[in-house]
Structure formats: C-alpha cells, structure tokens
C-alpha positions in Angstrom: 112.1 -43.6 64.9 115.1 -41.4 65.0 118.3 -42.5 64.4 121.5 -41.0 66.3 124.9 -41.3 65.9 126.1 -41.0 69.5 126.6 -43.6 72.5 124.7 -44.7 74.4 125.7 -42.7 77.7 125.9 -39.8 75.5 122.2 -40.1 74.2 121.4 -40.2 77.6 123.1 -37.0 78.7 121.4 -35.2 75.5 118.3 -36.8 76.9 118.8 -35.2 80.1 120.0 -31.8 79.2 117.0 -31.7 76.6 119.7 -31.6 73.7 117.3 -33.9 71.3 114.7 -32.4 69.3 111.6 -34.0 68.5 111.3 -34.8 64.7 107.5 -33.9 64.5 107.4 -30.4 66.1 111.4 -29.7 67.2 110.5 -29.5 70.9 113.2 -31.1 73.4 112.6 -34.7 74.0 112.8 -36.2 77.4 113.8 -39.7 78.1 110.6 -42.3 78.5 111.6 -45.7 79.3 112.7 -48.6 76.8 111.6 -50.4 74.1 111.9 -54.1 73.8 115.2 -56.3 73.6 116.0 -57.0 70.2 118.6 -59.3 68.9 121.0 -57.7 65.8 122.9 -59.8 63.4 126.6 -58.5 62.6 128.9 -59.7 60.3 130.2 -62.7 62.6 128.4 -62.2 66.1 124.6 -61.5 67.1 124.4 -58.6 69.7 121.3 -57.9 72.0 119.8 -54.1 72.0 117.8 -52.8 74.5 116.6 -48.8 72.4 116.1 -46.0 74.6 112.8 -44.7 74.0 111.8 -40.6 74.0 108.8 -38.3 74.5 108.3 -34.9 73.2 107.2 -32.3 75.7 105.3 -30.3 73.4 103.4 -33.0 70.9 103.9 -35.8 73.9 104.7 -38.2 70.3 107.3 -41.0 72.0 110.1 -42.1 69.6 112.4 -45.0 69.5 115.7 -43.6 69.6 118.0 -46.1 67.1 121.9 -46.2 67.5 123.3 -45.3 64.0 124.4 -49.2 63.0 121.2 -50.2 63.3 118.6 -49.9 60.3 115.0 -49.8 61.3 112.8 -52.9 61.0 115.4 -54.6 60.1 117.3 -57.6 62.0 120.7 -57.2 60.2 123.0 -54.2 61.1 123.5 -51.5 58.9 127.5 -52.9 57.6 125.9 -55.7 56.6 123.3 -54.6 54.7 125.4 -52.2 53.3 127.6 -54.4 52.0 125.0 -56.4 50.2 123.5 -52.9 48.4 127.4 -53.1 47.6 127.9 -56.0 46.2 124.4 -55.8 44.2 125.6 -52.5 42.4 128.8 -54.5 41.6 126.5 -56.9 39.9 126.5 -59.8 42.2 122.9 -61.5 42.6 121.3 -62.3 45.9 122.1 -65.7 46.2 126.2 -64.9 45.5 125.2 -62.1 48.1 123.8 -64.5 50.4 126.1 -67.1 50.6 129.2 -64.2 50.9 127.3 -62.5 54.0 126.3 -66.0 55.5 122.5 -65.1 55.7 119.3 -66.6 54.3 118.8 -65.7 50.1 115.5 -64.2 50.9 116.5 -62.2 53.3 118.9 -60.7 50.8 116.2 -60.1 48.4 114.2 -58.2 50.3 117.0 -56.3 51.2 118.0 -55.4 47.6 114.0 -55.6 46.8 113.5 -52.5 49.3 116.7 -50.6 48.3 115.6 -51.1 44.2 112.1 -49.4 45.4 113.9 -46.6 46.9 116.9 -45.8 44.7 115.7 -43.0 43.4 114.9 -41.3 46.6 118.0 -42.5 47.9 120.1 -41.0 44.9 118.1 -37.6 45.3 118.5 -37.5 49.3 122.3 -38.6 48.9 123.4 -35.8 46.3 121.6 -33.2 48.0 123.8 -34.0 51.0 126.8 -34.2 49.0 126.5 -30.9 47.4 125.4 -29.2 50.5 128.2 -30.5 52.3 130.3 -30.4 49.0 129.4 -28.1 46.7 132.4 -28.4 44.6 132.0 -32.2 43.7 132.0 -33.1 40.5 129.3 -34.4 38.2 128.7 -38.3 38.6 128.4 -40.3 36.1 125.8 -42.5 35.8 126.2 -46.5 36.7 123.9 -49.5 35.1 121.2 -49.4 37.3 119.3 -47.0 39.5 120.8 -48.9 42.7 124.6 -48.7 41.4 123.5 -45.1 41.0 122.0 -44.8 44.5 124.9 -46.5 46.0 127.5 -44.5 44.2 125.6 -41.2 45.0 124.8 -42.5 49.2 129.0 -42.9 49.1 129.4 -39.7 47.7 127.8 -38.4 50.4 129.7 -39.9 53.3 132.9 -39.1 51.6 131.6 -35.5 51.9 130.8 -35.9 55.6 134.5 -37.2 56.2 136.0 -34.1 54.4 134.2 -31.7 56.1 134.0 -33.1 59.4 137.0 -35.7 59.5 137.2 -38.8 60.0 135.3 -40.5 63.1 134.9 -43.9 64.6 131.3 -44.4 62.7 131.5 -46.9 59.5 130.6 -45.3 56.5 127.6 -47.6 56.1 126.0 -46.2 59.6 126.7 -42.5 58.4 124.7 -43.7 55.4 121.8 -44.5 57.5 122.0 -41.5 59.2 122.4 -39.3 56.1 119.1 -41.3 54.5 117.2 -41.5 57.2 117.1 -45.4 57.7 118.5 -46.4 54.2 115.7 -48.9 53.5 112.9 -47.5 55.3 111.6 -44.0 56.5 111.6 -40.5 54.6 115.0 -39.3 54.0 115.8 -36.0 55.8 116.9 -33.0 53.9 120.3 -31.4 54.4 120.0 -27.7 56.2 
C-alpha cells in the first residue's frame, strides 16, 4: 500500500509520466488496473472508492495506491479516526468516543487498541519529521500516556509540514497518515 496525497487525475498523470516510485526498489511505477470498490465511512456521509492499483517495472510488486484520507484496512476515514486518537488523549473512553463519532464502541476500541500498540513508533516517526522539517522546535513535554504523547508528537509534525510548506487543502489528520505511513497500520517512513 502506498499512500498519496494527490487527486485522483493527478495520480493518474504521475502514473503516466512515471512520476511514482515503487516503495520496494524506487523504480517508476506504471498504472495496473483497480482494486475493488470499497465503501468509506466519513463523519456524516458513506462514500464509495474505487483505488488505482500500480506495478513496478523493475520488481513487477503491484501496490494499491490509497488517497491520503483514507487509512489502510480500515473502513472509517482518516478525520474520523483521528479525531477519536484525539479525543482518547484528552481522556475520553471509547464508549464517550463512540457515541460522539456515531460509530459502533468496538470499533472504537480497536481503533484506540491499535494506536496504544503503536504509540511509541508513532511518537518516534512523528518527532523525527518534526525536527527534520523543524529543527528549531522546542522540547515537548510529556503527556499522561504514551498515546497523548503520540498524538501530541504526530500534531507536532503536521504543524511543521504547514510552516514549511503552507497551508493546503489536506486535513491535518490525512497529512498525519501520510507522515506515519498509515497511522494505525504499516511501517512509518523516515523523513529524508
């Protein structure tokens, strides 16, 4: 999976001009057809994605090419989600979570489940980007639990994507995906 952060039309003009690299080996990708529809839940609508899917010319691995506001393996888009890994760090429990968002309380809990398992990696990923992007932030200080703290840090980070590249029409919570490499699942990439 590898997650992009431009339109659709646009993904397919990188495809075209061989403007993606593949994650495995770094080799243009080419397009390769399209994965299956897939329903996503927003805040207060349910929208239908169809993912372009790539091939590498050199490796020939295909990947699934995932529009930032979407997190992978995951029905719920990434402001949603987001939001609840907000409202947890604020101290709110899954259920309060739940109800708020409108969604089932064990969907929540896995949620929050899968972002307490990768806090730490999160935090790490997140303030490397922010001092590579920022390396005149200041020291954070730490919150009450290692998901306030990966939270905190994964906002730090956008914050320092927005000062050094302005402001764009991406939500903070799909630049957090983006930055982390799928938030709650995948290896987080390392800043250059």
């Amino acid at each position: 999976m590898l997650v992009v952060m431009i339109t659709p039309q646009e993904t397919e003009a990188a495809l075209a001009a061989g403007g993606l690299a593949c994650p495995v080996c770094s080799a243009a990708l080419s397009p390769w057809g399209f994965a299956r529809s897939r329903e996503v839940r927003l805040r207060h609508e349910v929208r239908s994605v169809r993912l372009r899917r790539a091939r590498c010319r050199e490796c020939e691995a295909t990947h699934v090419l995932s529009a930032s506001w979407l997190i992978p393996r995951r029905r719920d888009a990434s402001m949603v989600i987001g939001e609840a890994l907000h409202l947890a760090a604020c101290g709110a429990g899954h259920r309060t979570i739940a109800r708020q968002l409108g969604r089932p309380p064990g969907t929540v809990r896995g949620w929050l489940r899968a972002a307490r398992v990768r806090a730490e990696v999160l935090r790490a990923c997140a303030t490397r980007w922010t001092y590579c992007l920022d390396p005149e932030q200041s020291a954070v200080t730490p919150a009450e639990s290692a998901l306030a703290d990966a939270v905190e840090a994964i906002m730090l980070a956008v914050r320092a994507w927005v000062l050094r590249f302005g402001l764009s029409e991406i939500e903070p919570w799909e630049r957090a995906v983006c930055l982390t490499g799928g938030l709650l699942h995948g290896r987080p990439p390392l800043p250059p």
